[in-house]
KOLBA-980630 format. One record per residue (C-alpha): x negated, y, z; residue number from 1; residue in one letter; chain. Coordinates in nm, 3 decimals. Example, Ala and Ser with C-alpha at 12.3 -4.5 7.8 and 13.67 -1.06 7.14 Angstrom:
<atoms>
+---------+---------+---------+-----+--------+--------+
|       X |       Y |       Z | num | residu | chaine |
+---------+---------+---------+-----+--------+--------+
|  -1.230 |  -0.450 |   0.780 |   1 |      a |      A |
|  -1.367 |  -0.106 |   0.714 |   2 |      s |      A |
+---------+---------+---------+-----+--------+--------+
</atoms>
This chain:
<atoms>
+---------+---------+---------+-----+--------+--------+
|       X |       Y |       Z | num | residu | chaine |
+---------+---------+---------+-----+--------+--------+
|   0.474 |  -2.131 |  -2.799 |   1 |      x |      A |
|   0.108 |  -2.073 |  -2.816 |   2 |      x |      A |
|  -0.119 |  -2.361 |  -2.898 |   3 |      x |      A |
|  -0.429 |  -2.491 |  -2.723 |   4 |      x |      A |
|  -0.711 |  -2.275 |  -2.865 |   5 |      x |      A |
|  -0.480 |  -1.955 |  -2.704 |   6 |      x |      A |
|  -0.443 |  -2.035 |  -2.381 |   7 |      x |      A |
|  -0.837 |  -2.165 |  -2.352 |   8 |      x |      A |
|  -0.924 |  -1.787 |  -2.414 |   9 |      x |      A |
|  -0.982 |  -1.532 |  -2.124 |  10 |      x |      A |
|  -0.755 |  -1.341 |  -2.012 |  11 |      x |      A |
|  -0.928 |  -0.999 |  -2.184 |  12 |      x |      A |
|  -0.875 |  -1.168 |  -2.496 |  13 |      x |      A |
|  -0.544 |  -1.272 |  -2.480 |  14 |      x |      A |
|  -0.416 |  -0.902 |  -2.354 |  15 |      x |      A |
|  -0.559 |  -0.798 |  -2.660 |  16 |      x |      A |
|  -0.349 |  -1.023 |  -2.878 |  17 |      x |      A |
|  -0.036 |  -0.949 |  -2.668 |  18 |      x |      A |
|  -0.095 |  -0.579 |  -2.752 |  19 |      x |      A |
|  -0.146 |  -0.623 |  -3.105 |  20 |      x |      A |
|   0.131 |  -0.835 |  -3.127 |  21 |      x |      A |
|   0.368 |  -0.514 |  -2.958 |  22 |      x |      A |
|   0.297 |  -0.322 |  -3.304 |  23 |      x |      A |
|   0.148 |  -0.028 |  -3.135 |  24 |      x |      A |
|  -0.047 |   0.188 |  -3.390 |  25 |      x |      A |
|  -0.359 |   0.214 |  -3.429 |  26 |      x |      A |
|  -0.425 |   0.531 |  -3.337 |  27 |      x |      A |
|  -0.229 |   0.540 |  -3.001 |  28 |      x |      A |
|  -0.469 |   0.201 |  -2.914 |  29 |      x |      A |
|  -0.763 |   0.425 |  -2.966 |  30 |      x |      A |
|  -0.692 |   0.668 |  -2.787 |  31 |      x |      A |
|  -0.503 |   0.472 |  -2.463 |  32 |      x |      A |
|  -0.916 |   0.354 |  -2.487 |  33 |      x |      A |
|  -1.059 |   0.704 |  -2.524 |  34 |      x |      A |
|  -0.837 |   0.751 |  -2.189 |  35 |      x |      A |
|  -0.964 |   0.462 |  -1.997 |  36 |      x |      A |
|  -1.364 |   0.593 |  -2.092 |  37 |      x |      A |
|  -1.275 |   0.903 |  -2.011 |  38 |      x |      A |
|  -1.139 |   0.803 |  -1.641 |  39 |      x |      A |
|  -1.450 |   0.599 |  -1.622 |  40 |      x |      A |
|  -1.232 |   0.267 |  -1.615 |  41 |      x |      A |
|  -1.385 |   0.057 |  -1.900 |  42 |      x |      A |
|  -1.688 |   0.086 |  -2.078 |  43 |      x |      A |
|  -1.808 |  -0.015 |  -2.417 |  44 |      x |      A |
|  -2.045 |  -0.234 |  -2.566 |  45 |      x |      A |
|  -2.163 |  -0.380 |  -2.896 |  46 |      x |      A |
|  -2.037 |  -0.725 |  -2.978 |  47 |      x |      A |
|  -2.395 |  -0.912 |  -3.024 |  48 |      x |      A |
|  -2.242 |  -1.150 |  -3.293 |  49 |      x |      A |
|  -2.073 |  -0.918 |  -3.497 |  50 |      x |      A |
|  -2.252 |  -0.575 |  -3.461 |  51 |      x |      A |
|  -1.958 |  -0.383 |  -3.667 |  52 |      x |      A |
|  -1.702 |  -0.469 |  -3.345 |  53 |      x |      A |
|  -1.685 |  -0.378 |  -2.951 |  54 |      x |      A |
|  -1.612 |  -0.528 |  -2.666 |  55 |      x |      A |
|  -1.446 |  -0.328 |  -2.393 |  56 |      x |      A |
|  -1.514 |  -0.400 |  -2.039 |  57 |      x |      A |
|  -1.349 |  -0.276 |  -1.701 |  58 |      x |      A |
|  -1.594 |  -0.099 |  -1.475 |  59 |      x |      A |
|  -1.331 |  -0.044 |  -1.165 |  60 |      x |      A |
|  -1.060 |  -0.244 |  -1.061 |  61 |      x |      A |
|  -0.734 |  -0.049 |  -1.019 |  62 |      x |      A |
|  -0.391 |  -0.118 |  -0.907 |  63 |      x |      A |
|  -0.113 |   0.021 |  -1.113 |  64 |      x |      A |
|   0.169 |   0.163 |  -0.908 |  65 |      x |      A |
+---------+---------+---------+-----+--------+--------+
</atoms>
């Protein structure tokens, strides 16, 4: 289903791609991530190679119930 250059990526990266692949808007991405800041769960940083995108990283691990 997915070819080799896929499954070599982390895991961060390929839960992105599975949730752009659901369709989910835009706008309810953005602010599922404004949530997560806000709770102190991931943080943000600037992508060093391409300055106009952001990488997202957890701060606390969590267990969802």
């Amino acid at each position: 289903m997915y070819n080799d250059k896929f499954l070599r990526l982390p895991c961060s990266a390929k839960l992105v791609y599975k949730i752009n692949e659901t369709g989910l808007p835009d706008r309810t991405i953005r602010e599922a991530i404004r949530k997560l800041k806000e709770e102190g769960l991931i943080q943000t940083r600037i992508c060093l190679d391409d300055t106009r995108s952001r990488v997202y990283i957890i701060t606390e691990c969590f267990k969802i119930e």
